[in-house]
DRENDREN-197837 format. One record per residue (C-alpha): residue in three letters; x, y, z. Coordinates in nm, 2 decimals. Layout:
REC res     px     py     pz
REC ALA      X      Y      Z
...
***
This chain:
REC res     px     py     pz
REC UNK  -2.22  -8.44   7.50
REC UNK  -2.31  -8.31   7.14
REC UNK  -2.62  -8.37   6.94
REC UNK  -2.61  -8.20   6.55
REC UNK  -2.86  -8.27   6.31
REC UNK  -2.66  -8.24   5.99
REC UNK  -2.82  -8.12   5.65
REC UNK  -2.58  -8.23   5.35
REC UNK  -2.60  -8.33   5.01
REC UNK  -2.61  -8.68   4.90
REC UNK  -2.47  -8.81   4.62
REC UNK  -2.63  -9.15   4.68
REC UNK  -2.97  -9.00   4.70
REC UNK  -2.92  -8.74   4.45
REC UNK  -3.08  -8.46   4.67
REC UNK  -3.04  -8.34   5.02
REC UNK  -3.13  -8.59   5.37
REC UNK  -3.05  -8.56   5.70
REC UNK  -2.88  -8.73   6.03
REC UNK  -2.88  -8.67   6.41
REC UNK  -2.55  -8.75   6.55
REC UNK  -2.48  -8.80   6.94
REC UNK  -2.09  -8.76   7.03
REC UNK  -1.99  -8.79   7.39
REC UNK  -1.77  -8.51   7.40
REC UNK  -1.84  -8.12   7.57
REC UNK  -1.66  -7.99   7.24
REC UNK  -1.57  -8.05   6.92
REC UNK  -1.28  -7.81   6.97
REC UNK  -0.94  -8.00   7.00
REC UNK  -0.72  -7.87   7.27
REC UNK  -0.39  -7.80   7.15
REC UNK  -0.23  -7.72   7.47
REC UNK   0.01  -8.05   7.51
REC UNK  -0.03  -8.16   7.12
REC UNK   0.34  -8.24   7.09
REC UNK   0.29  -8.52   7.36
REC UNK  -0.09  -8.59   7.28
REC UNK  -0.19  -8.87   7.03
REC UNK  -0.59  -8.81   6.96
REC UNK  -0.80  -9.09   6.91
REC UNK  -1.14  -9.16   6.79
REC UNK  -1.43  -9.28   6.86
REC UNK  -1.63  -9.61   6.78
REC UNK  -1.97  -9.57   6.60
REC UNK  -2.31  -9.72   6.61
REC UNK  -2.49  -9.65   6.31
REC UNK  -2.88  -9.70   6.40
REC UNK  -3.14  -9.68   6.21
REC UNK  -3.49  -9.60   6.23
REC UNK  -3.84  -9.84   6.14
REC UNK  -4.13  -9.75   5.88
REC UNK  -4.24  -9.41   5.94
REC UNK  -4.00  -9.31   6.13
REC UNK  -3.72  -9.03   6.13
REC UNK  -3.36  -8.93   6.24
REC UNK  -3.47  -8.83   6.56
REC UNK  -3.66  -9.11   6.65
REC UNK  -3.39  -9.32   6.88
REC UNK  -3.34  -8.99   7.08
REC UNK  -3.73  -8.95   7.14
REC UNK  -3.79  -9.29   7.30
REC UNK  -3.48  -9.44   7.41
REC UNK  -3.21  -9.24   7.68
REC UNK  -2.95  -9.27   7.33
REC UNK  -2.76  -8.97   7.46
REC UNK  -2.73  -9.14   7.78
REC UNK  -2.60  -9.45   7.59
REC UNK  -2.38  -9.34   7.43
REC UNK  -2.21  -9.11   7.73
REC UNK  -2.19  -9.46   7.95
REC UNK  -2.03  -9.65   7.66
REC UNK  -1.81  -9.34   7.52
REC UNK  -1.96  -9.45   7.15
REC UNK  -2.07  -9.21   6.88
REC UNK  -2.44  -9.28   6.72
REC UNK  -2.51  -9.18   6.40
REC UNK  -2.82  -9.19   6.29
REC UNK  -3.00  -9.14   5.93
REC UNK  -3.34  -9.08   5.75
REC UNK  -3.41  -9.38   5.57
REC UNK  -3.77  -9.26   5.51
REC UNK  -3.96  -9.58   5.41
REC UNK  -3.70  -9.68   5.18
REC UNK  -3.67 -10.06   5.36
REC UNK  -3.30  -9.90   5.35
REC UNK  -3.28 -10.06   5.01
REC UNK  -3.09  -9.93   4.63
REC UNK  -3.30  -9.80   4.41
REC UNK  -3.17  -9.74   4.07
REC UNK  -3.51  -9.68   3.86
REC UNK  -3.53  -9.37   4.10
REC UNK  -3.18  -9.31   4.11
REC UNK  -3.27  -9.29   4.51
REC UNK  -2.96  -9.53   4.66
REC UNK  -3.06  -9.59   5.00
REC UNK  -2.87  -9.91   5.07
REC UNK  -2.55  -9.71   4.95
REC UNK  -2.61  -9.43   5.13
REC UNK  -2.64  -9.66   5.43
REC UNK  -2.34  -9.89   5.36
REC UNK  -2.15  -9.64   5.24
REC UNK  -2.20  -9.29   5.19
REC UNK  -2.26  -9.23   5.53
REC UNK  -1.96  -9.41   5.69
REC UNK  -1.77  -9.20   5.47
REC UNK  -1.90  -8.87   5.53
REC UNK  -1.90  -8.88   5.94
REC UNK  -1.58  -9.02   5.94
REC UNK  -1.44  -8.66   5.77
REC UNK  -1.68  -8.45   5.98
REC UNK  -1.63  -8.61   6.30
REC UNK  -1.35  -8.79   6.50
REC UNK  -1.43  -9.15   6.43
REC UNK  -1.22  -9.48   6.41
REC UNK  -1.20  -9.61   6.05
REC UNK  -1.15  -9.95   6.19
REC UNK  -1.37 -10.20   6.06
REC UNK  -1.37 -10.35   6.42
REC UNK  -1.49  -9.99   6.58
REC UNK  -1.82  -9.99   6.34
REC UNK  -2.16 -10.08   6.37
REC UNK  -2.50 -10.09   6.26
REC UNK  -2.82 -10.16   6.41
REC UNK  -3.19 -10.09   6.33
REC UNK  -3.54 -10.16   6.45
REC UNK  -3.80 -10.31   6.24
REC UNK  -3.78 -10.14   5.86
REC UNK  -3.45 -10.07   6.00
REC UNK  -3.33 -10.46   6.15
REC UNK  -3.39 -10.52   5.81
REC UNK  -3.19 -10.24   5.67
REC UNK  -2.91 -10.30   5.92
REC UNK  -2.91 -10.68   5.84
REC UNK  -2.92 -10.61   5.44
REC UNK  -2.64 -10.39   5.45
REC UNK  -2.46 -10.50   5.74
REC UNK  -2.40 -10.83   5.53
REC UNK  -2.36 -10.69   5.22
REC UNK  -2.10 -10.41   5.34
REC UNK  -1.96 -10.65   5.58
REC UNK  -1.58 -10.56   5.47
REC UNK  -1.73 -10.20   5.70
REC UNK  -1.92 -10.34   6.00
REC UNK  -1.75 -10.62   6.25
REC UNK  -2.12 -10.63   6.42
REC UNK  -2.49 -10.62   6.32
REC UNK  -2.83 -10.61   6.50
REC UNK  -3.14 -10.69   6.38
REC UNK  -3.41 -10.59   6.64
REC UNK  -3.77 -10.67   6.51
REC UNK  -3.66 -10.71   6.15
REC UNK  -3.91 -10.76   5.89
REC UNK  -3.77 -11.01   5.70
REC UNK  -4.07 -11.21   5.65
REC UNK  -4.13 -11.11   5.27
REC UNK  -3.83 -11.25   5.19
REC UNK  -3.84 -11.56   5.37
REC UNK  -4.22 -11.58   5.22
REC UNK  -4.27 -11.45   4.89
REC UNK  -4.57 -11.65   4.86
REC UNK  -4.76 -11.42   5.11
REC UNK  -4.73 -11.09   4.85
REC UNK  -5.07 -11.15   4.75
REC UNK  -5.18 -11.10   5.05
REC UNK  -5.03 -10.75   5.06
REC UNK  -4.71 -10.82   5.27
REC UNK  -4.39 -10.68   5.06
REC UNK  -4.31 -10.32   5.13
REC UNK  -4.34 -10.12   4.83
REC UNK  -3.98 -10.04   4.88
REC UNK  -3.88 -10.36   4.82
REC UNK  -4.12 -10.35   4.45
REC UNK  -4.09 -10.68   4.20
REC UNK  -4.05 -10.95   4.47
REC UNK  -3.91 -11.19   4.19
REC UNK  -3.62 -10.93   4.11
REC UNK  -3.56 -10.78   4.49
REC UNK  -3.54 -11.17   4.62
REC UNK  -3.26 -11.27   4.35
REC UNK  -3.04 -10.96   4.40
REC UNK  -2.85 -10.78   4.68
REC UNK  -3.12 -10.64   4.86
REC UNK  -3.18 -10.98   5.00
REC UNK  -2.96 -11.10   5.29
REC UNK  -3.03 -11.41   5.22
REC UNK  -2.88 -11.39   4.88
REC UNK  -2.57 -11.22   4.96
REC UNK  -2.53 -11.50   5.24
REC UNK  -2.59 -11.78   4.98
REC UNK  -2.28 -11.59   4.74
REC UNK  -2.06 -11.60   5.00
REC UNK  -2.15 -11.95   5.10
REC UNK  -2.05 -12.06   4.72
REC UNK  -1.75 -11.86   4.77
REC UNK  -1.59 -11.99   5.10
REC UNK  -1.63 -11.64   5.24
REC UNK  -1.92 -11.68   5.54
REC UNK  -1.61 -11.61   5.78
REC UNK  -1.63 -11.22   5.65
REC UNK  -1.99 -11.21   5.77
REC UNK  -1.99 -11.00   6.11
REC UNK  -2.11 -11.08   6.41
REC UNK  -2.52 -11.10   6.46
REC UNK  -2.77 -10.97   6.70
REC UNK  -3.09 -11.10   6.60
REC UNK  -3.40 -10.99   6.83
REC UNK  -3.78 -11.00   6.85
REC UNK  -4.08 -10.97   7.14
REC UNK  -4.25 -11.32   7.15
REC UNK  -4.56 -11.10   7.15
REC UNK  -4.46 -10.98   6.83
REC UNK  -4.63 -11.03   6.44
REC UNK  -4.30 -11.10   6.37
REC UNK  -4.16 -11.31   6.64
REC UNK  -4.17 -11.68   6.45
REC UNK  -4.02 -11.52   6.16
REC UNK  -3.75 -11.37   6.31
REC UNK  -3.65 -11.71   6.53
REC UNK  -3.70 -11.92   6.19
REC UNK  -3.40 -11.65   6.01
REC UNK  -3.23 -11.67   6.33
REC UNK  -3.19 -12.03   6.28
REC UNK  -3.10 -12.02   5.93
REC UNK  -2.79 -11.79   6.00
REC UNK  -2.67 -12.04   6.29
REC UNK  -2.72 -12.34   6.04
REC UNK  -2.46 -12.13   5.82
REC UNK  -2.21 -12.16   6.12
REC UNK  -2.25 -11.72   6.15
REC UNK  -2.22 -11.63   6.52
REC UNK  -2.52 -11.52   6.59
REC UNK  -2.67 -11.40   6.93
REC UNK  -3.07 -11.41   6.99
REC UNK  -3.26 -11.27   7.27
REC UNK  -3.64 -11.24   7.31
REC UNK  -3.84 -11.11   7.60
REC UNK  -4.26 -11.11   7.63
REC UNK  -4.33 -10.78   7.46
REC UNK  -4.44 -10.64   7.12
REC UNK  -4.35 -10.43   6.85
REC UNK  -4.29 -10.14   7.04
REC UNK  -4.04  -9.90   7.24
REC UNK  -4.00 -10.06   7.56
REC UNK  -3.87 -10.39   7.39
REC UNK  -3.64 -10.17   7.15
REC UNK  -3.48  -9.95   7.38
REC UNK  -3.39 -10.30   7.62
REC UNK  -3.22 -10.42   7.30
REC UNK  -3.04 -10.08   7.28
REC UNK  -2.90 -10.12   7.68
REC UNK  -2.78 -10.47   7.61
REC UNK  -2.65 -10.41   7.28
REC UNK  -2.37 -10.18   7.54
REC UNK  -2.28 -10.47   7.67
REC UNK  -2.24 -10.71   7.33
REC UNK  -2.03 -10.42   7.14
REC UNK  -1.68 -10.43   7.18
REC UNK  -1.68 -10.14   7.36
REC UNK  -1.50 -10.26   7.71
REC UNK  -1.58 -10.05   8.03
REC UNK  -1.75  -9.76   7.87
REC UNK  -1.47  -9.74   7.57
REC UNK  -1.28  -9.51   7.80
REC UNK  -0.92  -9.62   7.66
REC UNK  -1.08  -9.39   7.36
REC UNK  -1.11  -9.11   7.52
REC UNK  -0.94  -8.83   7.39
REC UNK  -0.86  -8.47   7.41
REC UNK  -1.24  -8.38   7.21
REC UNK  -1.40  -8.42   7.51
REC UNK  -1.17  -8.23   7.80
***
Protein backbone atom coordinates (compact mmCIF):
# COMPACT_ATOMS: atom_id res chain seq x y z
CA UNK A 1 0.00 0.00 0.00
CA UNK A 2 1.17 3.62 -1.02
CA UNK A 3 -0.51 6.92 -0.24
CA UNK A 4 1.50 10.22 -1.97
CA UNK A 5 0.04 13.51 -1.94
CA UNK A 6 1.53 14.93 -5.10
CA UNK A 7 2.27 18.83 -5.53
CA UNK A 8 2.57 19.55 -9.43
CA UNK A 9 2.01 22.25 -11.68
CA UNK A 10 -1.09 22.52 -13.68
CA UNK A 11 -1.35 23.73 -16.85
CA UNK A 12 -5.12 23.51 -16.73
CA UNK A 13 -5.27 25.60 -13.68
CA UNK A 14 -2.50 27.78 -14.46
CA UNK A 15 -0.80 27.45 -10.95
CA UNK A 16 -0.02 24.63 -8.65
CA UNK A 17 -2.94 21.97 -6.97
CA UNK A 18 -2.72 18.93 -5.36
CA UNK A 19 -3.88 15.04 -5.30
CA UNK A 20 -3.73 12.10 -2.83
CA UNK A 21 -3.20 8.91 -4.63
CA UNK A 22 -3.80 5.32 -2.91
CA UNK A 23 -1.85 2.44 -4.92
CA UNK A 24 -2.07 -1.09 -3.57
CA UNK A 25 1.42 -1.91 -4.02
CA UNK A 26 4.39 -2.13 -0.95
CA UNK A 27 6.64 -0.40 -3.61
CA UNK A 28 6.86 1.52 -6.44
CA UNK A 29 10.23 -0.09 -7.14
CA UNK A 30 9.93 -2.68 -10.13
CA UNK A 31 11.75 -5.84 -9.52
CA UNK A 32 13.86 -6.63 -12.27
CA UNK A 33 14.99 -9.96 -11.17
CA UNK A 34 12.95 -12.24 -13.88
CA UNK A 35 12.19 -9.14 -16.44
CA UNK A 36 13.08 -11.17 -19.47
CA UNK A 37 10.07 -13.54 -18.68
CA UNK A 38 7.95 -10.84 -16.76
CA UNK A 39 5.25 -8.82 -18.63
CA UNK A 40 4.15 -5.78 -16.00
CA UNK A 41 0.81 -4.71 -16.00
CA UNK A 42 -1.16 -1.91 -14.66
CA UNK A 43 -3.57 -0.98 -12.69
CA UNK A 44 -7.22 0.20 -13.07
CA UNK A 45 -8.17 3.63 -11.62
CA UNK A 46 -11.00 5.35 -9.76
CA UNK A 47 -10.76 8.86 -10.05
CA UNK A 48 -12.97 10.27 -6.96
CA UNK A 49 -13.74 13.34 -6.20
CA UNK A 50 -14.44 15.35 -3.34
CA UNK A 51 -18.06 17.70 -2.38
CA UNK A 52 -18.21 21.56 -1.56
CA UNK A 53 -15.66 22.34 0.89
CA UNK A 54 -13.95 19.64 0.77
CA UNK A 55 -10.21 18.51 -0.06
CA UNK A 56 -7.97 15.70 -1.50
CA UNK A 57 -7.80 13.95 1.59
CA UNK A 58 -11.25 13.89 2.35
CA UNK A 59 -12.25 10.11 0.89
CA UNK A 60 -9.30 8.80 3.11
CA UNK A 61 -10.65 10.66 6.42
CA UNK A 62 -14.08 9.14 6.35
CA UNK A 63 -14.25 6.19 4.29
CA UNK A 64 -11.62 2.81 4.79
CA UNK A 65 -10.35 4.06 0.78
CA UNK A 66 -7.05 2.52 1.45
CA UNK A 67 -8.80 -0.53 2.42
CA UNK A 68 -10.84 -0.32 -0.85
CA UNK A 69 -8.71 -0.14 -2.83
CA UNK A 70 -6.19 -3.10 -1.33
CA UNK A 71 -9.56 -5.57 -1.57
CA UNK A 72 -10.25 -4.57 -5.12
CA UNK A 73 -6.40 -4.12 -6.32
CA UNK A 74 -7.61 -0.54 -7.86
CA UNK A 75 -5.67 2.66 -7.75
CA UNK A 76 -7.72 5.98 -6.42
CA UNK A 77 -6.71 9.07 -7.47
CA UNK A 78 -8.08 11.73 -5.96
CA UNK A 79 -7.92 15.74 -6.69
CA UNK A 80 -8.62 19.27 -5.18
CA UNK A 81 -11.53 20.56 -6.91
CA UNK A 82 -11.85 23.34 -4.24
CA UNK A 83 -15.45 24.62 -4.82
CA UNK A 84 -15.02 24.78 -8.49
CA UNK A 85 -18.49 22.51 -9.04
CA UNK A 86 -15.48 20.70 -11.08
CA UNK A 87 -16.40 23.01 -13.91
CA UNK A 88 -14.06 25.17 -16.93
CA UNK A 89 -13.55 28.40 -16.35
CA UNK A 90 -12.09 30.46 -18.98
CA UNK A 91 -12.84 34.20 -17.61
CA UNK A 92 -10.39 32.96 -14.79
CA UNK A 93 -8.35 30.98 -16.95
CA UNK A 94 -8.99 28.33 -13.86
CA UNK A 95 -9.98 24.89 -16.13
CA UNK A 96 -11.22 22.64 -13.61
CA UNK A 97 -13.45 20.45 -15.85
CA UNK A 98 -10.09 19.93 -17.94
CA UNK A 99 -8.06 19.34 -15.40
CA UNK A 100 -10.58 16.71 -14.22
CA UNK A 101 -11.32 15.11 -17.66
CA UNK A 102 -8.07 15.45 -18.77
CA UNK A 103 -5.16 16.69 -17.27
CA UNK A 104 -5.18 14.53 -14.62
CA UNK A 105 -5.70 11.16 -16.37
CA UNK A 106 -2.78 12.22 -18.29
CA UNK A 107 -0.42 13.10 -15.66
CA UNK A 108 -0.95 9.79 -13.26
CA UNK A 109 -0.90 7.67 -16.02
CA UNK A 110 3.11 8.87 -16.62
CA UNK A 111 3.78 8.90 -12.87
CA UNK A 112 2.25 5.86 -11.90
CA UNK A 113 1.61 2.28 -13.40
CA UNK A 114 -1.96 2.67 -14.65
CA UNK A 115 -3.95 1.01 -17.55
CA UNK A 116 -4.70 3.58 -20.38
CA UNK A 117 -7.62 1.50 -21.25
CA UNK A 118 -10.71 3.38 -21.54
CA UNK A 119 -12.45 0.24 -19.91
CA UNK A 120 -9.92 0.31 -16.72
CA UNK A 121 -11.00 4.16 -15.89
CA UNK A 122 -13.35 5.66 -13.67
CA UNK A 123 -14.76 8.53 -12.06
CA UNK A 124 -16.88 9.10 -9.17
CA UNK A 125 -17.72 11.96 -6.71
CA UNK A 126 -19.99 12.91 -3.96
CA UNK A 127 -22.18 15.81 -3.98
CA UNK A 128 -20.19 19.02 -5.66
CA UNK A 129 -18.33 16.11 -6.87
CA UNK A 130 -21.45 13.52 -8.35
CA UNK A 131 -21.92 16.53 -10.21
CA UNK A 132 -18.36 16.91 -11.30
CA UNK A 133 -17.98 13.19 -11.97
CA UNK A 134 -21.28 13.20 -14.04
CA UNK A 135 -20.31 16.58 -16.06
CA UNK A 136 -17.18 15.26 -17.06
CA UNK A 137 -17.71 11.65 -17.04
CA UNK A 138 -20.20 12.47 -20.00
CA UNK A 139 -18.44 14.93 -21.54
CA UNK A 140 -14.89 12.91 -21.54
CA UNK A 141 -16.75 9.81 -22.07
CA UNK A 142 -14.20 8.61 -24.97
CA UNK A 143 -11.87 8.32 -21.17
CA UNK A 144 -14.21 6.82 -18.59
CA UNK A 145 -16.33 3.35 -19.43
CA UNK A 146 -18.10 4.04 -15.83
CA UNK A 147 -19.47 7.03 -13.81
CA UNK A 148 -21.03 7.59 -10.40
CA UNK A 149 -22.97 10.15 -9.22
CA UNK A 150 -23.49 9.89 -5.38
CA UNK A 151 -25.61 12.81 -4.04
CA UNK A 152 -25.12 15.01 -7.06
CA UNK A 153 -26.33 18.40 -7.00
CA UNK A 154 -27.86 18.65 -10.14
CA UNK A 155 -30.82 20.40 -9.17
CA UNK A 156 -29.79 23.96 -10.64
CA UNK A 157 -29.68 22.62 -13.72
CA UNK A 158 -32.70 20.72 -13.80
CA UNK A 159 -34.36 24.03 -12.14
CA UNK A 160 -33.01 27.17 -13.24
CA UNK A 161 -36.05 28.87 -12.16
CA UNK A 162 -35.09 28.30 -8.45
CA UNK A 163 -31.69 30.83 -8.90
CA UNK A 164 -33.59 33.47 -7.33
CA UNK A 165 -33.88 31.81 -4.52
CA UNK A 166 -30.13 31.50 -4.17
CA UNK A 167 -29.60 27.92 -5.40
CA UNK A 168 -26.77 27.93 -8.28
CA UNK A 169 -23.34 27.56 -7.02
CA UNK A 170 -21.34 30.49 -7.79
CA UNK A 171 -19.08 28.20 -9.72
CA UNK A 172 -21.54 27.47 -12.06
CA UNK A 173 -22.02 31.88 -12.55
CA UNK A 174 -24.63 33.04 -15.49
CA UNK A 175 -27.16 30.22 -15.33
CA UNK A 176 -28.46 31.13 -18.90
CA UNK A 177 -24.83 30.59 -20.32
CA UNK A 178 -23.51 27.52 -17.95
CA UNK A 179 -27.13 25.64 -18.87
CA UNK A 180 -26.58 26.01 -22.83
CA UNK A 181 -22.89 24.92 -22.80
CA UNK A 182 -20.77 21.91 -21.76
CA UNK A 183 -20.83 22.31 -18.19
CA UNK A 184 -24.26 20.82 -18.33
CA UNK A 185 -24.72 17.09 -18.62
CA UNK A 186 -27.73 17.45 -19.76
CA UNK A 187 -26.59 19.41 -22.75
CA UNK A 188 -23.83 17.22 -23.74
CA UNK A 189 -26.41 14.27 -23.49
CA UNK A 190 -28.97 16.18 -25.77
CA UNK A 191 -25.74 16.67 -28.57
CA UNK A 192 -25.10 13.31 -28.60
CA UNK A 193 -28.75 12.41 -28.77
CA UNK A 194 -28.88 14.70 -32.15
CA UNK A 195 -25.87 12.91 -33.14
CA UNK A 196 -26.75 9.09 -32.80
CA UNK A 197 -23.89 8.81 -30.28
CA UNK A 198 -25.79 8.05 -26.74
CA UNK A 199 -24.11 4.51 -27.14
CA UNK A 200 -20.55 6.35 -26.23
CA UNK A 201 -22.09 7.47 -22.96
CA UNK A 202 -20.52 5.14 -20.12
CA UNK A 203 -22.08 3.27 -17.79
CA UNK A 204 -24.12 5.21 -14.73
CA UNK A 205 -24.21 4.97 -11.00
CA UNK A 206 -26.65 7.45 -9.86
CA UNK A 207 -27.24 7.63 -5.92
CA UNK A 208 -29.01 9.60 -3.23
CA UNK A 209 -30.33 9.09 0.75
CA UNK A 210 -34.19 9.40 0.58
CA UNK A 211 -33.50 11.49 3.65
CA UNK A 212 -31.67 13.75 1.47
CA UNK A 213 -32.41 17.68 0.18
CA UNK A 214 -31.61 16.27 -2.87
CA UNK A 215 -33.18 12.92 -3.10
CA UNK A 216 -36.34 13.83 -5.59
CA UNK A 217 -33.91 15.55 -7.66
CA UNK A 218 -31.62 13.06 -8.10
CA UNK A 219 -34.48 10.11 -8.84
CA UNK A 220 -36.20 12.70 -11.35
CA UNK A 221 -32.35 12.89 -13.46
CA UNK A 222 -32.11 9.36 -12.79
CA UNK A 223 -35.12 8.88 -14.88
CA UNK A 224 -34.21 11.16 -17.53
CA UNK A 225 -30.94 9.26 -18.30
CA UNK A 226 -32.98 5.78 -18.46
CA UNK A 227 -35.67 7.55 -20.74
CA UNK A 228 -32.42 8.16 -23.04
CA UNK A 229 -31.99 4.27 -23.15
CA UNK A 230 -28.26 5.01 -20.89
CA UNK A 231 -27.67 2.09 -18.54
CA UNK A 232 -27.99 3.44 -15.62
CA UNK A 233 -27.88 1.80 -12.06
CA UNK A 234 -29.78 3.60 -8.95
CA UNK A 235 -29.64 2.71 -5.41
CA UNK A 236 -31.04 4.69 -2.42
CA UNK A 237 -31.03 3.76 1.27
CA UNK A 238 -32.78 5.99 4.34
CA UNK A 239 -29.99 8.31 5.21
CA UNK A 240 -28.85 11.92 4.46
CA UNK A 241 -26.26 13.91 3.06
CA UNK A 242 -23.60 12.57 4.85
CA UNK A 243 -20.63 9.99 5.28
CA UNK A 244 -22.23 6.86 6.27
CA UNK A 245 -24.45 6.90 3.08
CA UNK A 246 -21.23 7.85 0.90
CA UNK A 247 -18.79 5.52 2.12
CA UNK A 248 -21.82 2.49 1.51
CA UNK A 249 -21.83 3.78 -2.10
CA UNK A 250 -18.01 3.56 -2.11
CA UNK A 251 -18.17 -0.49 -0.82
CA UNK A 252 -20.76 -1.28 -3.51
CA UNK A 253 -19.31 0.66 -6.17
CA UNK A 254 -16.31 -2.52 -5.62
CA UNK A 255 -18.68 -4.67 -6.60
CA UNK A 256 -20.34 -2.64 -9.90
CA UNK A 257 -16.65 -1.77 -11.38
CA UNK A 258 -15.29 -4.17 -13.59
CA UNK A 259 -12.82 -5.08 -11.31
CA UNK A 260 -13.51 -9.08 -11.02
CA UNK A 261 -12.35 -10.82 -7.72
CA UNK A 262 -10.30 -8.03 -6.38
CA UNK A 263 -8.53 -7.21 -10.00
CA UNK A 264 -5.91 -9.74 -9.05
CA UNK A 265 -5.23 -10.89 -12.79
CA UNK A 266 -3.60 -7.14 -12.57
CA UNK A 267 -1.29 -7.77 -10.29
CA UNK A 268 1.98 -7.23 -11.07
CA UNK A 269 5.62 -7.22 -10.13
CA UNK A 270 5.03 -3.24 -8.31
CA UNK A 271 3.59 -4.79 -5.52
CA UNK A 272 6.05 -8.09 -4.64
Amino acid sequence: MAILTIDYSSAALRRRTQFTAVLPVDSLLPDYSDYKDHEFKTFKTLYLLHGYSGDCTDWLTHCNTKNWATKYNCAVIMPSGENSMYVDHPADRAMYGEMIGKELVEVTRKLFPLSHKREDTFLAGLSMGGFGALSNGIKYHDTFSHIASLSGGNRSFMYPETVKDGNLPNALGDITKAINSDMNPTFVLENLKKEGRLNEVPKIWISCGSKDGGYEHNKEYRDYLISLGLDVTWDELPLAHEWAFWCDQLEKLGSWLPLGNGNKENLSRLDK
